[in-house]
C-alpha positions as CSV (number, residue, x, y, z in Angstrom):
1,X,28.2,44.4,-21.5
2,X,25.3,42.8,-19.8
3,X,24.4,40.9,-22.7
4,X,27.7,39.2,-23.3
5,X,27.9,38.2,-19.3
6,X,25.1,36.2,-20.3
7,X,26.2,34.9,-23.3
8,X,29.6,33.7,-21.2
9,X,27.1,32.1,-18.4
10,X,25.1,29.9,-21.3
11,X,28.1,28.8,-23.4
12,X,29.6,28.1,-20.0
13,X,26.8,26.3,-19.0
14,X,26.3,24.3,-22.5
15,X,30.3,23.3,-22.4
16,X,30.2,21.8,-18.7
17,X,27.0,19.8,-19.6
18,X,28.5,19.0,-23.2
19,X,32.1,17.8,-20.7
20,X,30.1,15.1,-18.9
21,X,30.7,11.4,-20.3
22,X,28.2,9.4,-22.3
23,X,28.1,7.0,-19.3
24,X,26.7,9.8,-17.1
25,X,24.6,11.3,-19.5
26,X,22.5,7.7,-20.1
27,X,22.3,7.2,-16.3
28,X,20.3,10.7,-16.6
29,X,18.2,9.7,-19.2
30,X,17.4,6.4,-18.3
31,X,15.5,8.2,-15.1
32,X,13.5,9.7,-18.2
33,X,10.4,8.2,-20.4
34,X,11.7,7.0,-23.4
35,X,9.9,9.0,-25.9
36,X,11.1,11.9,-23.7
37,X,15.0,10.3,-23.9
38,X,15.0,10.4,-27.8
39,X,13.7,13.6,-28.1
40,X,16.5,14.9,-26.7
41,X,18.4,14.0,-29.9
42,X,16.7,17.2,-31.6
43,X,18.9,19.6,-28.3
44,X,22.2,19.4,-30.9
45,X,24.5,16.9,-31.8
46,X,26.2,15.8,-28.4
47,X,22.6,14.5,-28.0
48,X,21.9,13.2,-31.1
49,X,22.8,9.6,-30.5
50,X,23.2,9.3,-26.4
51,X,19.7,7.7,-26.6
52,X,20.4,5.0,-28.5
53,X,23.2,3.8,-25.6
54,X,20.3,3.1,-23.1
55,X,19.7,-0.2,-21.2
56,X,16.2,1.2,-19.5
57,X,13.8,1.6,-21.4
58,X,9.8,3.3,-20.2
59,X,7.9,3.1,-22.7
60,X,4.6,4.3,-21.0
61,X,2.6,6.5,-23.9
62,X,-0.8,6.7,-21.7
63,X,-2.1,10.3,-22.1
64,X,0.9,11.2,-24.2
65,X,-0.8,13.0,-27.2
66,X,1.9,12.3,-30.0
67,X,1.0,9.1,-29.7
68,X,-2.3,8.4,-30.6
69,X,-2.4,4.9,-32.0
70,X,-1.8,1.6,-31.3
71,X,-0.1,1.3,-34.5
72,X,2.0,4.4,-34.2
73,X,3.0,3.1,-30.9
74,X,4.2,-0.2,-31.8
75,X,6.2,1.4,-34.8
76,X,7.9,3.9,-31.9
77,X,8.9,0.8,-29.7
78,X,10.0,-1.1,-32.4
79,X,12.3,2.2,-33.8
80,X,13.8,2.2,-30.6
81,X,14.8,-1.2,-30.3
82,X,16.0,-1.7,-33.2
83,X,18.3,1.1,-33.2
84,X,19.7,0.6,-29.8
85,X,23.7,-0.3,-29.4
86,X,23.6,-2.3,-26.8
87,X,22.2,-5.5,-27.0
88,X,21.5,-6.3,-23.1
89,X,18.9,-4.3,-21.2
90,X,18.5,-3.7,-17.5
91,X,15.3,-2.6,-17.2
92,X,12.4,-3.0,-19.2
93,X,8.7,-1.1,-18.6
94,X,5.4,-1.1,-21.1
95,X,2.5,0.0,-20.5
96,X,-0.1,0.4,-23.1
97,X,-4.2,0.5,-23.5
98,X,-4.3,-1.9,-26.5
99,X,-2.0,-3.8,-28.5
100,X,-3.7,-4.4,-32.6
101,X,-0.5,-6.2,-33.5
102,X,-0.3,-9.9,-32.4
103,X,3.1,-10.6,-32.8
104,X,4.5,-7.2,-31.1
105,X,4.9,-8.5,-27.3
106,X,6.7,-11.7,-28.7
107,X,9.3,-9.0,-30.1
108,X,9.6,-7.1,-27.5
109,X,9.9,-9.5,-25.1
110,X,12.6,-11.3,-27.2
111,X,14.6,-8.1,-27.0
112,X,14.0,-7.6,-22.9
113,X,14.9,-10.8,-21.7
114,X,18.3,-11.6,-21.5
115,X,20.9,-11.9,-19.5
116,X,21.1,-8.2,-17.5
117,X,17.3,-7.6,-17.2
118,X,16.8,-6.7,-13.9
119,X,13.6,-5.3,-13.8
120,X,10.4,-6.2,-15.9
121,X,7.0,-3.9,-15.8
122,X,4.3,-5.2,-18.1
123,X,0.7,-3.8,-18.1
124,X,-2.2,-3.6,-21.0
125,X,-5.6,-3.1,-21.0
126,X,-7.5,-5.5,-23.2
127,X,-4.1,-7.8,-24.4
128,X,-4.4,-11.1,-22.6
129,X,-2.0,-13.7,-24.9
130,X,1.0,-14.9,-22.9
131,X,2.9,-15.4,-26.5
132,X,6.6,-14.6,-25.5
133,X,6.0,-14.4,-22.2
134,X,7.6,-18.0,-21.2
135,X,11.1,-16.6,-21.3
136,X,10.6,-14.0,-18.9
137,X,9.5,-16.7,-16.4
138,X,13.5,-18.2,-16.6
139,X,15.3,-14.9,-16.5
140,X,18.4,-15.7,-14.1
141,X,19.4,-12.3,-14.0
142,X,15.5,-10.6,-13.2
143,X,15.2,-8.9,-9.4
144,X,11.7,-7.2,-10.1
145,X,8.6,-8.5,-12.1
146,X,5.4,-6.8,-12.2
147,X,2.4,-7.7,-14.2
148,X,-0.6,-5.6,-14.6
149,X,-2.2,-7.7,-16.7
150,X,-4.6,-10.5,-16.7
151,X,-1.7,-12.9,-18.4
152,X,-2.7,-16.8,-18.2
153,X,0.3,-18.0,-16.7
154,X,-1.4,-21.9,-15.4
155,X,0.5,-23.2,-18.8
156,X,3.8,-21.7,-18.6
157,X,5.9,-25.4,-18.8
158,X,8.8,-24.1,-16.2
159,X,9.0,-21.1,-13.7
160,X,12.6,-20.9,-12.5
161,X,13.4,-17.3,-11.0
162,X,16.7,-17.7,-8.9
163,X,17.4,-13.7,-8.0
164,X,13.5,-12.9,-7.8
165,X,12.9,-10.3,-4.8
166,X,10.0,-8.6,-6.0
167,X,6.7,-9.9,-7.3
168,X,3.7,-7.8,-8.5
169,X,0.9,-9.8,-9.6
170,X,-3.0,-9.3,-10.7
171,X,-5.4,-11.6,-9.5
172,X,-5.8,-13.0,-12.9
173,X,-2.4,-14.8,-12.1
174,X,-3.0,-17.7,-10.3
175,X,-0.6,-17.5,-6.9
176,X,0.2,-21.2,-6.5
177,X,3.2,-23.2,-5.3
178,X,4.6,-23.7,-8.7
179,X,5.2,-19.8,-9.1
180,X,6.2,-19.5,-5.1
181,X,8.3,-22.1,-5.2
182,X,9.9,-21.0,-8.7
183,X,11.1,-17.8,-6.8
184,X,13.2,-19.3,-3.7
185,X,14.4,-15.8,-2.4
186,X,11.3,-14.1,-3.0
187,X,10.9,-10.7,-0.5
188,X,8.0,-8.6,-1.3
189,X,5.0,-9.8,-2.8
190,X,2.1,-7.7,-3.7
191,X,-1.6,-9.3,-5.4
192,X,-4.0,-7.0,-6.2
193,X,-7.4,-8.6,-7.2
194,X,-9.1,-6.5,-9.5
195,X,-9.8,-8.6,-12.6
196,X,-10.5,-12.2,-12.7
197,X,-10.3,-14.3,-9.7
198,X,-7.7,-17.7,-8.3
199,X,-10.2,-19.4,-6.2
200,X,-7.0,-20.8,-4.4
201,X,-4.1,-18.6,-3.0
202,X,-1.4,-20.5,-1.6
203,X,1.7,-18.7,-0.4
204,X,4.4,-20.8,1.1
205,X,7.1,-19.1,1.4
206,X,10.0,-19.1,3.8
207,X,11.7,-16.1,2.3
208,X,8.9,-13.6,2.1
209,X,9.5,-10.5,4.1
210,X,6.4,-8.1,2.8
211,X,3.0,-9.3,1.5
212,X,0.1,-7.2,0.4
213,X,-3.2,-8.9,-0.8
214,X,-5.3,-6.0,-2.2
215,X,-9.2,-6.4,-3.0
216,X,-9.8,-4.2,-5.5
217,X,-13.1,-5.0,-6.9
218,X,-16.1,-3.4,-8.5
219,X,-18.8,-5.8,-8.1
220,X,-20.0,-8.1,-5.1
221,X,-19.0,-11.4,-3.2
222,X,-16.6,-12.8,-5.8
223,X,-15.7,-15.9,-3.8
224,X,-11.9,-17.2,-2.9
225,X,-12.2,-20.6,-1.5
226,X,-9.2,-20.7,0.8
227,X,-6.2,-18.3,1.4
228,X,-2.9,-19.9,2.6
229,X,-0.1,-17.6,3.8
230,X,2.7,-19.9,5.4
231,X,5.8,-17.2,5.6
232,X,7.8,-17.7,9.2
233,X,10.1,-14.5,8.1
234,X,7.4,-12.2,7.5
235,X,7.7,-8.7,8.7
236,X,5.2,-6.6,7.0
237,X,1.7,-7.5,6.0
238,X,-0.9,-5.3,4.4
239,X,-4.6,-7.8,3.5
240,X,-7.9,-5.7,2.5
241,X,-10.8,-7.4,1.7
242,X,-13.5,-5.4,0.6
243,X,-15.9,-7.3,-1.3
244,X,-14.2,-10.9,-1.6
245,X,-15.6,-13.4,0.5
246,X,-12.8,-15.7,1.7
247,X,-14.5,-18.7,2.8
248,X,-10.7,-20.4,4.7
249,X,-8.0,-19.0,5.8
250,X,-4.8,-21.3,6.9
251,X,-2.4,-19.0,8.2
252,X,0.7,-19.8,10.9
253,X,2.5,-17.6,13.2
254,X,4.6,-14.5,11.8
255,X,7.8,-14.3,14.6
256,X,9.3,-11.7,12.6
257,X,6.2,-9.6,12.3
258,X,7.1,-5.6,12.2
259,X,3.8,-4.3,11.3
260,X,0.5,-5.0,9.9
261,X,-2.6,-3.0,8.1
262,X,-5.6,-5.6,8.3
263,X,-9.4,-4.8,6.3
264,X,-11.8,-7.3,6.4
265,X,-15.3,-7.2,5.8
266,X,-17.9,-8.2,8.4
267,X,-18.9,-11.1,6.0
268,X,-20.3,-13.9,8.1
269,X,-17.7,-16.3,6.7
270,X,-14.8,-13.8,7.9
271,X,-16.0,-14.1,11.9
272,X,-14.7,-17.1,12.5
273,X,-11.1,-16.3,11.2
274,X,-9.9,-12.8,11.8
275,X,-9.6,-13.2,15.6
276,X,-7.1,-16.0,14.3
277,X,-5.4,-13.4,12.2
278,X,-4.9,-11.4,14.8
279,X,-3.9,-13.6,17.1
280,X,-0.9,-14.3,14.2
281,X,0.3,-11.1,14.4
282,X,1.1,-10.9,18.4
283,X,4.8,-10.1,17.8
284,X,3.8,-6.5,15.8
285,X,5.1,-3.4,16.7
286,X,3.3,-1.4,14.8
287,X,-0.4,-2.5,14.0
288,X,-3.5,-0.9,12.0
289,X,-7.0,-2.3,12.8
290,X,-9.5,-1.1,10.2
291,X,-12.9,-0.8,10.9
292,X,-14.2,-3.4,8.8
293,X,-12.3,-5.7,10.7
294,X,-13.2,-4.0,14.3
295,X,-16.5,-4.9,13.1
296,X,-15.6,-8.8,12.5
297,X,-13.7,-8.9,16.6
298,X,-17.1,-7.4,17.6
299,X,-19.4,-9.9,16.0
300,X,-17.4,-13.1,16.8
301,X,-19.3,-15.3,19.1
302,X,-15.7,-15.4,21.9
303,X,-13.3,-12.8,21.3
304,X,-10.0,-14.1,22.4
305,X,-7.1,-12.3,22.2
306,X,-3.9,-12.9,22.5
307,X,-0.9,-10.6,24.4
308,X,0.7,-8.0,22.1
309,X,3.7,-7.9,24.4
310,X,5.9,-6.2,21.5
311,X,3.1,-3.8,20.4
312,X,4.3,0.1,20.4
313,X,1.7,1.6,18.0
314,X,-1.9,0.9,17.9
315,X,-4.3,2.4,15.1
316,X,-8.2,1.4,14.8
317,X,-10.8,2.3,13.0
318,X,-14.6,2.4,14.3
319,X,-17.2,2.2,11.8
320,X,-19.6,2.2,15.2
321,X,-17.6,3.0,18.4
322,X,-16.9,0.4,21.1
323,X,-15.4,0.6,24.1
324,X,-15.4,-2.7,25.0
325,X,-13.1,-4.1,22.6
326,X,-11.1,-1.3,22.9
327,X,-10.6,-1.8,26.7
328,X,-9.8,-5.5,25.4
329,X,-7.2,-4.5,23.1
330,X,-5.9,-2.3,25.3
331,X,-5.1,-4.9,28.0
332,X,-3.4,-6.7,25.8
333,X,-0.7,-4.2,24.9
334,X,1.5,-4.3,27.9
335,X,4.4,-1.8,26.4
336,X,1.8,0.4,24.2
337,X,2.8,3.8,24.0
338,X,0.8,5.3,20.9
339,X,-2.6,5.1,20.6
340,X,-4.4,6.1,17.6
341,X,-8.2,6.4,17.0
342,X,-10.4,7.0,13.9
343,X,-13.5,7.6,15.3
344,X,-14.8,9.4,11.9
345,X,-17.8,6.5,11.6
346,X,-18.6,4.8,8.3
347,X,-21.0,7.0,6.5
348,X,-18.6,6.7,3.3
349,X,-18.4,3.2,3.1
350,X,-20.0,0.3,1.8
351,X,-20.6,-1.6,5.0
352,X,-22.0,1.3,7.3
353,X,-25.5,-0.5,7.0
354,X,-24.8,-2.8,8.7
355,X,-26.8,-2.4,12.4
356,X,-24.1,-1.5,15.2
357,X,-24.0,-4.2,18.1
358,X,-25.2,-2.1,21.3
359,X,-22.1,-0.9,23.0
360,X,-22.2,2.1,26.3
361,X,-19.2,3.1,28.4
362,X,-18.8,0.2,31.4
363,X,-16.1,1.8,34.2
364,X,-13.1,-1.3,33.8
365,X,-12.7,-2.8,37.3
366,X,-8.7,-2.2,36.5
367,X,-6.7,-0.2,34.5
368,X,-4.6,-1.5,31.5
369,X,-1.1,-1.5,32.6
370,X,-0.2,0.2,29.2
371,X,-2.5,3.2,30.3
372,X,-0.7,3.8,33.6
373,X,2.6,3.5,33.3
374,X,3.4,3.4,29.2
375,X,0.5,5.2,26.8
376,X,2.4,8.6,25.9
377,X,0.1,10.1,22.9
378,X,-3.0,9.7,22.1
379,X,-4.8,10.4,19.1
380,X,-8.6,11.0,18.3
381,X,-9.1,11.9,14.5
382,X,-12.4,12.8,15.4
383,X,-13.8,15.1,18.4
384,X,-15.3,13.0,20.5
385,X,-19.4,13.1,19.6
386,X,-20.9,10.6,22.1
387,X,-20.9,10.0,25.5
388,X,-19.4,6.9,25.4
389,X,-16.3,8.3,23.4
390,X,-16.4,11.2,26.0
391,X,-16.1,8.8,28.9
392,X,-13.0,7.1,27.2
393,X,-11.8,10.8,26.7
394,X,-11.8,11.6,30.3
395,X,-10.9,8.1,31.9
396,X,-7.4,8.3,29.8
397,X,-7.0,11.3,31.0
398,X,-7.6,10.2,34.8
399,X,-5.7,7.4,34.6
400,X,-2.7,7.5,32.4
401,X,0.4,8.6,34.5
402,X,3.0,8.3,31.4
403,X,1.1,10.6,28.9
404,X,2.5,13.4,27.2
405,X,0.3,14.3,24.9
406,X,-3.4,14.0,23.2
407,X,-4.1,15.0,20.1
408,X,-7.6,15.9,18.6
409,X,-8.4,16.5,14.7
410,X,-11.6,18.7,13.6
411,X,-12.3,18.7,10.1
412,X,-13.1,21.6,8.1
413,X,-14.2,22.1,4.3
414,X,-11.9,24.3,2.9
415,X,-14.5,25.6,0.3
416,X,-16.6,26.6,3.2
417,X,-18.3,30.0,3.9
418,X,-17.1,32.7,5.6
419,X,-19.5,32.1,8.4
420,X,-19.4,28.3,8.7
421,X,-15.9,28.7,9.4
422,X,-15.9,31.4,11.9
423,X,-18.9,28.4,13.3
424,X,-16.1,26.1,13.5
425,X,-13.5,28.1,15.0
426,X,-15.9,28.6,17.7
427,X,-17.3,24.9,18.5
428,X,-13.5,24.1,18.6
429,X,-12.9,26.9,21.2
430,X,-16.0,25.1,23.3
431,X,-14.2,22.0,22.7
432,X,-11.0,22.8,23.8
433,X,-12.3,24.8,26.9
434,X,-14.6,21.7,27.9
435,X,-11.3,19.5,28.0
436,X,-9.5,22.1,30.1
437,X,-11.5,21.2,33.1
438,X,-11.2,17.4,32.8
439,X,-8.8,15.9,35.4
440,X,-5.1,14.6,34.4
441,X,-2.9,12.0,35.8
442,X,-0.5,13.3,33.8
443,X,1.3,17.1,35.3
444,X,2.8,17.1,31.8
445,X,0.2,16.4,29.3
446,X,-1.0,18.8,27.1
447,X,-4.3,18.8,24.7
448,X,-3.3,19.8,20.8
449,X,-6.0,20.1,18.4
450,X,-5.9,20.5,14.3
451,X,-8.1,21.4,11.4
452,X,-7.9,19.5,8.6
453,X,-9.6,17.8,5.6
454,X,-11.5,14.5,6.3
455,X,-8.8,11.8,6.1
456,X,-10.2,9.1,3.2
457,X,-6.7,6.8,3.5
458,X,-7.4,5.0,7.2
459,X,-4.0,3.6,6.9
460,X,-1.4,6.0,7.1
């Protein structure tokens, strides 16, 4: 009896799947790689054929064992293609180590582009011809373009992209005003150097609402002569430069600026204009201060900042901890109400050789109005561990009337010994009974601490 209940259950469940239309069926495929999508031809024959209906295709083979080849690969995509009913596709992603046959990429892209693409994801590892590639760069219909690939774009004759919002780019590509101005409603933009370097980067662009400009190199001081970001509507800007050496930078004000994650490195050429960077972004809410950059504010000859008079949330990084520029900063954020330090040091990164400038706890003749009357939580993602960072400790404490709360994170190994951790549940306990004694403005505010692993990502 039990045996046939579960017989009814699976044929029951087989005829409601086997009831849903094609239509549906696709939609739930198409959320599916494409070798994955076909093999569900073998699950009976309601499947048999549903693949062939698709207008997204992913074909992204990396690590995928039954495909081993280059040239088994290019047969799979062409197999597809070729047998696919509808002539129009939507959405269109390839990714592949290496490409042996020189005429594929002209094939498929002659099959992508056309008048529904949408989307376009294109990324190979040693394939750099740009053969076929000229009609994706006139695609009415395209929303979404992102290339992972070092493709030579400087002769492409015409770049018209009417409906472009999103643009994903290598540094191989060079980001010029013929591409910006090819894409006149252009939203997010991301460039992420990692290959082969534009020694201009010019980005004038009225629409843009999100920028990132992402140094990811492996070797030293690769040089960009000038950076130009000109985008009035810009309300989200992420710029890390770890090892590139950007001798200009021409930048204008962002009105519309929501938030901004800014990593620079304490190159001598930077000094002179991150302060003006920061000064750009007076009108964020939200706003991340890495420590490479900390480091530039510190060095420059006359730090002067402007009034973050829209400025809720604060996060900075020390490499080497400074209270003076964080007293600046502070006096600057009128309405600040979340204050969040990183005062982990820089043993694991590249710069942390780099002598500290002198720095010791001076008592502020005033207090920062946001520290009396708005700063509600505070965060230290480090215990305190000099008495300079101690001082600051205690004088928020003393002086902040509005806060609710102060959170401290102490960092554990979690493949410690036994005994190391019982050693660091009891240096917290210290900790936390040291604080209790402090003095606080504040009737309501409580101390919170947590364990947890070292934080490597500064920017969430």
């Amino acid at each position: 009896m039990a045996e046939t209940s579960t017989a009814t259950k699976r044929d029951m469940g087989t005829d409601i799947i086997s009831s849903l239309p094609d239509t549906l069926l696709c939609h739930i495929l198409s959320f599916l790689p494409t070798l994955d999508a076909v093999r569900t031809s073998f699950l009976s024959r309601r499947w048999r054929h549903l693949w062939k209906d698709l207008q997204v295709f992913d074909f992204d083979i990396r690590g995928r064992g039954i495909i081993r080849s280059s040239e088994s690969f290019v047969l799979f995509v062409d197999t597809v293609l070729s047998q696919r009913r509808f002539p129009d596709i939507r959405k269109f992603s390839l990714f592949c180590e290496r490409l042996d046959d020189p005429n594929a990429f002209r094939r498929w892209m002659h099959a992508a582009v056309g008048p529904c693409l949408q989307e376009i994801y294109l990324g190979f590892g040693d394939y750099k011809s740009r053969d076929g590639i000229d009609g994706l760069f006139t695609c009415d219909s395209l929303v979404s373009l992102s290339l992972q690939s070092d493709f030579d774009l400087n002769d492409v004759p015409s770049i018209h992209l009417p409906l472009l919002k999103n643009l994903e780019l290598p540094s191989g590509v060079s980001v010029n005003s013929k591409l910006i101005s090819g894409c006149p409603v252009l939203e997010n933009l991301s460039f992420f150097a990692s290959g082969r370097l534009c020694p201009k980067i010019s980005l004038l662009s009225p629409s843009l609402k999100r920028l990132e400009l992402i140094d990811e190199r492996e070797y030293k001081h690769p040089i960009i002569n000038e950076i130009q970001i000109d985008a009035p509507n810009l309300e989200f800007l992420r710029i890390y430069l770890d090892e590139t050496c950007a001798k200009t930078f021409i930048i204008s004000n962002f009105p519309n600026i929501m938030e901004a994650f800014i990593e620079i490195a304490p190159m001598a050429e930077h000094v002179d204009w991150v302060p003006k960077l920061v000064r750009a972004l007076s009108n964020s809410k939200k706003l991340y201060l890495g420590g490479y950059t900390i480091e530039c504010l510190v060095r420059a000859p006359y730090l002067r900042l402007p009034e973050f008079s829209c400025l809720r949330h604060l996060s900075i990084w020390f490499i080497n901890f400074n209270s003076r520029v964080l007293i600046k900063l502070l006096r600057c954020c009128p309405k600040l109400q979340v204050l969040d330090i990183d005062n982990t040091g820089g043993d694991e990164i590249p710069w942390h050789h780099i002598p500290p400038v002198p720095s010791r706890w001076t008592q502020p003749a005033s207090v920062p109005g946001c520290v009396m009357s708005r700063l509600k939580i505070v965060e230290f993602r480090r215990c305190p561990d000099s008495s300079e960072q101690w001082e600051l400790f205690a004088y928020i404490l003393q002086n902040a009337l509005a806060l609710k709360e102060i959170i401290i994170y102490t960092y554990n190994n979690p493949w410690a010994k036994e005994t190391d951790t019982v050693s660091h549940e009891k240096q917290k306990e210290h900790i936390l009974k040291e604080i209790s004694v402090f003095p606080r403005a504040s009737s309501i505010c409580r101390v919170e601490e947590f364990t947890c692993r070292k934080r490597y990502d500064y920017s969430d």
